[in-house]
N, C-alpha and C positions, 0 to 999 in steps of 0.2 A: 401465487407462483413462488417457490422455493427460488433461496437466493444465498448466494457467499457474498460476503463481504469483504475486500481484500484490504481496506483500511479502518482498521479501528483502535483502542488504547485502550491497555488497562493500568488503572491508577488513578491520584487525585494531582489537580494541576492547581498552575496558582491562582485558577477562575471560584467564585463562588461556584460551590459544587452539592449534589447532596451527599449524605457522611453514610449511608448507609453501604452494606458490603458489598465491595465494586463487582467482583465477579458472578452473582447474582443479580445486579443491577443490569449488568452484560446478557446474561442468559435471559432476562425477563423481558429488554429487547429484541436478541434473539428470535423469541416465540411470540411476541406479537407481531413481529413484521417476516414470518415466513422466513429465518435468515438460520440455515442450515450448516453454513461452518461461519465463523466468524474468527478474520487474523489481526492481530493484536500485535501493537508493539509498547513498551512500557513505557510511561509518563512518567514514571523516575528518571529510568535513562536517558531520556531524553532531554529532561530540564537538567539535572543534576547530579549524580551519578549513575554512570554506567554499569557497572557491574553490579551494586547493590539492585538497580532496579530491575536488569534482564533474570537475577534471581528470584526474585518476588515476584515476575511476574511467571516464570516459567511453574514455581510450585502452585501461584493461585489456579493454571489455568490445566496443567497436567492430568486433576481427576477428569476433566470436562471434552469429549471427543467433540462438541461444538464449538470448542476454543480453539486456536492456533495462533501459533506465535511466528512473529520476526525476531531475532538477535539482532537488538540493534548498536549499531559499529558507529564508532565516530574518525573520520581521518586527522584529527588531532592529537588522537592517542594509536597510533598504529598497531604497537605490539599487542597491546592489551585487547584492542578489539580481534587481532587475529586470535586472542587465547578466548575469546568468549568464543567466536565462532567455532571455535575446534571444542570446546565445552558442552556445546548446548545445539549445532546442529546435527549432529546423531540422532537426538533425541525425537521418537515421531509426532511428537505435537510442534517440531517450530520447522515451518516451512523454505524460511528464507532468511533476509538480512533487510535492515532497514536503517534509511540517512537519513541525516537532516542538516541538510548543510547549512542554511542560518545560525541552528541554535548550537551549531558544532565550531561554530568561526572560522569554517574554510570552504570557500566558495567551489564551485565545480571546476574550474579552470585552475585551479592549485593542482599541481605536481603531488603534492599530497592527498587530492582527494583521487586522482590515478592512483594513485599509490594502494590504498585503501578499494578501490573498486577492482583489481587486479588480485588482490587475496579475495575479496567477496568471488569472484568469479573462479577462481580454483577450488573453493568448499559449497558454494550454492548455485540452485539452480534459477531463483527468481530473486531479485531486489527491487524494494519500493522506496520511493525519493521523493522526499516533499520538495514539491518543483512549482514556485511562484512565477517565470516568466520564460521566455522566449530563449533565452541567451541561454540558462539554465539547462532547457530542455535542446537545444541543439548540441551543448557538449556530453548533455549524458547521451545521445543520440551517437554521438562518434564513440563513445565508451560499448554502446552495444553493436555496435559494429563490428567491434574488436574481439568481443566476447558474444558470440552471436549465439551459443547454449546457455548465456544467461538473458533472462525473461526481466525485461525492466520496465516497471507500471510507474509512471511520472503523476505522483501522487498531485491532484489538485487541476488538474490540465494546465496548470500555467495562471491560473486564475482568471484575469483582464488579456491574457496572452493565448487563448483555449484554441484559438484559430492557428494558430502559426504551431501549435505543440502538435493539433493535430495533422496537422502538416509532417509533422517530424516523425509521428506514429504511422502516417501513410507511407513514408521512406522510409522506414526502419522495420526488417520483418521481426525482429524480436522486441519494441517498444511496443507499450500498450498504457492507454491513461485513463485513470479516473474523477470523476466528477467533483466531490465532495464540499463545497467552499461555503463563508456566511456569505459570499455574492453569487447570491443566483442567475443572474445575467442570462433574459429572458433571448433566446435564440441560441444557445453556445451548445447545446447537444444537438438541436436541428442538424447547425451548418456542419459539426462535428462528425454528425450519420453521413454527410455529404464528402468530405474531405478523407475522411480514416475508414469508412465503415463502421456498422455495430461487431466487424472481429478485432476491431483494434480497442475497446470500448470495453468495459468492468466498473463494477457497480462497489463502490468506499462509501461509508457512509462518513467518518471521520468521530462514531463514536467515541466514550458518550458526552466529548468535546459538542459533538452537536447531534439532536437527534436524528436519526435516520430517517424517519418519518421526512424530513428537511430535506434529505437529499432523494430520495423516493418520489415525491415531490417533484423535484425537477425533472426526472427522467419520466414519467408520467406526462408530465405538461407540455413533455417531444412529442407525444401522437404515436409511440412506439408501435411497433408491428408486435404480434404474441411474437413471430421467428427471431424479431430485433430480441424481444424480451427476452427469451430462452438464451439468446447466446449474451446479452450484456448482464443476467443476472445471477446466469449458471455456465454454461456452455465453457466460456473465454475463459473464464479463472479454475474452472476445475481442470479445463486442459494447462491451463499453464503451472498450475500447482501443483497434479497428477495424485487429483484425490483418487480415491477407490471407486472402479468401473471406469475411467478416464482415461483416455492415451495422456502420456509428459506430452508436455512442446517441443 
């Protein structure tokens, strides 16, 4: 079954890695696991610089209509992330914006990460947020509240928290969360089909930080329905991304 991916990276990080060329490396995933657009946000900017790496990543992935980007924005540096967004979201290979509030050092409840998610929601229409817990995913829950034309996929479900985030994706009509973690934590898509639905549900693999095949894996090992499958591995993210033949959200 074809599939989008709504989490993945391109770049090298500070994990032993292979050295060969990441955007091919991307694409050859890709085509063996059936994965028909693939969104990226950049492993420079997210470790260390911002700018330099939303550019490196936008040229490696620009020839490739299987590729799609995040801008990703940090609420530590405000201005500068509004100038990348105004830079590089025009552009039709990057769909959205992406955080990361750990490796940004300002947590969800800083004034400053409002700050920052209030220009994301005036220039885009989807953001994805690497969301490790509960606490995490209920304030970005009130951020989508407030901005209810922007689409916000709470990258990771919370990890050890997948229960209570899905919770928050069942209260929130524009939250929506994906899978992808090294803890597989056998039951946490089950209860998840129970709690949110497979419309609040999107298939991240977190390449090629970790193979897809891994997170494949877990959604497999739910007993998915083909209808669950169509809409968590296609359906939910081409509507919310508003690929080609797709209503927007």
């Amino acid at each position: 079954m074809k599939k989008i991916d709504v989490h993945a990276h391109h770049g090298q990080w500070q994990f032993p890695m292979p050295v060969d060329d990441e955007t091919e490396r991307l694409l050859r995933l890709c085509e063996r696991e059936q994965i028909e657009y693939m969104v990226c946000s950049s492993a420079l900017a997210i470790m260390y610089d911002m700018e330099a790496g939303n550019a490196e990543m936008v040229r490696a992935i620009e020839p490739h209509e299987q590729l799609l980007g995040y801008v990703y924005v940090n609420a530590a540096m405000l201005p500068e992330s509004v100038e990348q967004m105004e830079r590089y979201l025009p552009l039709d290979s990057m769909v959205g914006a992406k955080i990361h509030p750990r490796l940004s050092g300002v947590a969800c409840d800083d004034p400053r990460m409002g700050a920052l998610i209030a220009e994301v929601a005036a220039r885009a229409c989807v953001l994805l947020v690497h969301t490790v817990d509960q606490h995490a995913a209920h304030q970005l829950g009130d951020y989508a509240r407030e901005y209810p034309h922007l689409s916000v996929i709470l990258g990771h479900a919370g990890h050890t928290d997948s229960d209570e985030v899905a919770r928050v994706a069942a209260s929130v009509a524009n939250v929506y969360i994906e899978f992808c973690c090294e803890w597989p934590g056998a039951g946490k898509i089950e209860r998840a089909l129970g709690i949110c639905g497979p419309e609040k549900i999107c298939f991240g693999s977190d390449s090629d930080l970790l193979d897809p095949a891994f997170t494949l894996g877990m959604y497999e090992g739910a007993g998915l329905s083909d209808a669950q499958r169509q809409l968590i591995y296609w359906d939910n993210a081409a509507r919310i991304l508003g690929l080609p033949g797709r209503p927007t959200a």
